[in-house]
C-alpha positions as CSV (number, residue, x, y, z in Angstrom):
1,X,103.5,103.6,111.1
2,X,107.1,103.4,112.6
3,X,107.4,104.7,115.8
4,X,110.8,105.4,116.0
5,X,110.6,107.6,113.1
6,X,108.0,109.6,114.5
7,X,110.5,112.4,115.5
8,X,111.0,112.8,111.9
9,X,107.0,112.8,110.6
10,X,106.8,116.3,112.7
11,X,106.5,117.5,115.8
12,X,102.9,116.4,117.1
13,X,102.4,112.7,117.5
14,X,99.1,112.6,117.8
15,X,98.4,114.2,114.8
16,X,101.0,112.0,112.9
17,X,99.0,109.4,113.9
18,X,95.7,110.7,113.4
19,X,97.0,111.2,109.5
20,X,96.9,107.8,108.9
21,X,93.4,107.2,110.5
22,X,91.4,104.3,108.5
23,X,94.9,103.6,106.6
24,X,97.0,101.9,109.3
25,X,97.4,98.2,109.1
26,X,100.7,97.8,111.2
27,X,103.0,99.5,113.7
28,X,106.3,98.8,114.4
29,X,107.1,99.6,117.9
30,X,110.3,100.9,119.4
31,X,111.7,104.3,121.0
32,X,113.9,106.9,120.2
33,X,115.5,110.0,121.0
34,X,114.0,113.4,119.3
35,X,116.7,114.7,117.0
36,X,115.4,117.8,117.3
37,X,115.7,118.7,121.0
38,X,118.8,120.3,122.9
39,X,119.1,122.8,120.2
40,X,119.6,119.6,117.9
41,X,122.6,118.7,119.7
42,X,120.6,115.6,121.0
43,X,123.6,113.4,119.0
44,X,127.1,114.9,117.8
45,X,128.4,113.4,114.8
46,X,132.1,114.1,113.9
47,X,133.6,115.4,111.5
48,X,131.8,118.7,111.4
49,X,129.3,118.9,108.5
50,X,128.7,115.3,107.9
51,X,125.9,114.0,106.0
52,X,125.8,110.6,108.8
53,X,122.2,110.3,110.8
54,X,121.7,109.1,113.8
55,X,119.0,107.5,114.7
56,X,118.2,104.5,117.1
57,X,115.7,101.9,117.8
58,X,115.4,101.2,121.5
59,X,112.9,99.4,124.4
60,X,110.2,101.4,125.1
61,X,111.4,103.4,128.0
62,X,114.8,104.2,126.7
63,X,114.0,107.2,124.5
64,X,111.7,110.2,124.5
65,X,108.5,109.2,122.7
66,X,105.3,109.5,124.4
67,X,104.0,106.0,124.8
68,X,100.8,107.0,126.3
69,X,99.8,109.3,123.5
70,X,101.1,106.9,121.0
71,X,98.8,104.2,122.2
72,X,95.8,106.2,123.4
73,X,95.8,108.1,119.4
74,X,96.0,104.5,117.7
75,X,93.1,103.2,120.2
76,X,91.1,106.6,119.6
77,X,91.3,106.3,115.4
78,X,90.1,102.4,115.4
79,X,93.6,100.9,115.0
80,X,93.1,96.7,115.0
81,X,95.8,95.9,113.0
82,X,99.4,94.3,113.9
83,X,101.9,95.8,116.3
84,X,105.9,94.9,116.2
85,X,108.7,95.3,118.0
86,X,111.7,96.9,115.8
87,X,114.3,97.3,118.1
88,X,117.6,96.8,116.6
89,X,120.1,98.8,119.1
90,X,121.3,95.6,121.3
91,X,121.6,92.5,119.1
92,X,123.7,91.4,122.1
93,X,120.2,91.5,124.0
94,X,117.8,90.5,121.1
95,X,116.1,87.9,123.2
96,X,115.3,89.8,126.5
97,X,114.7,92.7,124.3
98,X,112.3,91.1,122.5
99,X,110.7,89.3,126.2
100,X,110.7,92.9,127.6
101,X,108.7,94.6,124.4
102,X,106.3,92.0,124.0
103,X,105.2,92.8,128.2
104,X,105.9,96.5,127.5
105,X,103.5,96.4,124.2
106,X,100.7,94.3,126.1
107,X,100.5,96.2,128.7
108,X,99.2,99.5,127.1
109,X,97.3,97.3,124.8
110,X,95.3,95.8,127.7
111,X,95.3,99.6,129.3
112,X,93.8,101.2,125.9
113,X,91.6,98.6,124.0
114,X,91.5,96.3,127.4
C-alpha cells in the first residue's frame, strides 16, 4: 500500500485499506494533499487543460491524510509486515526527513500494536 496514493484508491481509507486485508506485506509511508478537495482546485497546473499531475510525497503532518485511521485500519486487519518512509518532496532535507518519519512512524506503531 502507498500512502500517498491513497487519495487516488478512493475516497474511504479505511476501506482501501481493509481491501488489501491478508495481502499486505509493506507500506510505504508519506502524506499528501487530496486532489480532489477545494472543488479539485487543491493544485493549479498551467497551461489550461494539461495532462501534468500533481502529486507529492511529504512528512507526515504536512498533508491531509488521516494518520490515525491509516494506522488504526492496518493494526485492525493483522498488518505485520514492513513500513517505509517514501518521502521525496525535500531532497534538500533527506536526512532530517528521514530522522523525523522514522519518530513520526514509531510513534503510532507503539500507539496501535504497542
Amino acid at each position: 500500500y502507498i500512502a500517498p496514493h491513497s487519495f487516488y484508491y478512493g475516497d474511504d481509507l479505511a476501506e482501501s485499506i481493509r481491501a488489501t486485508q491478508g495481502l499486505l506485506a509493506h507500506a510505504r509511508i508519506a502524506d499528501t494533499f487530496n486532489h480532489k478537495a477545494s472543488s479539485q482546485l487543491r493544485y493549479i497546473v498551467n497551461p489550461p487543460g494539461s495532462t501534468a499531475r500533481v502529486h507529492q510525497h511529504l512528512n507526515i503532518g504536512e498533508g491531509e491524510i488521516d494518520w490515525d485511521v491509516f494506522f488504526r485500519t492496518l493494526h485492525e486487519c493483522g498488518f505485520d509486515g514492513v513500513l517505509s518512509s517514501c518521502v521525496f518532496a525535500w531532497e534538500e532535507q533527506a536526512e532530517a526527513s528521514g530522522r523525523f518519519m522514522r519518530q513520526a512512524i514509531q510513534r503510532h506503531v507503539d500507539r496501535y500494536w504497542g
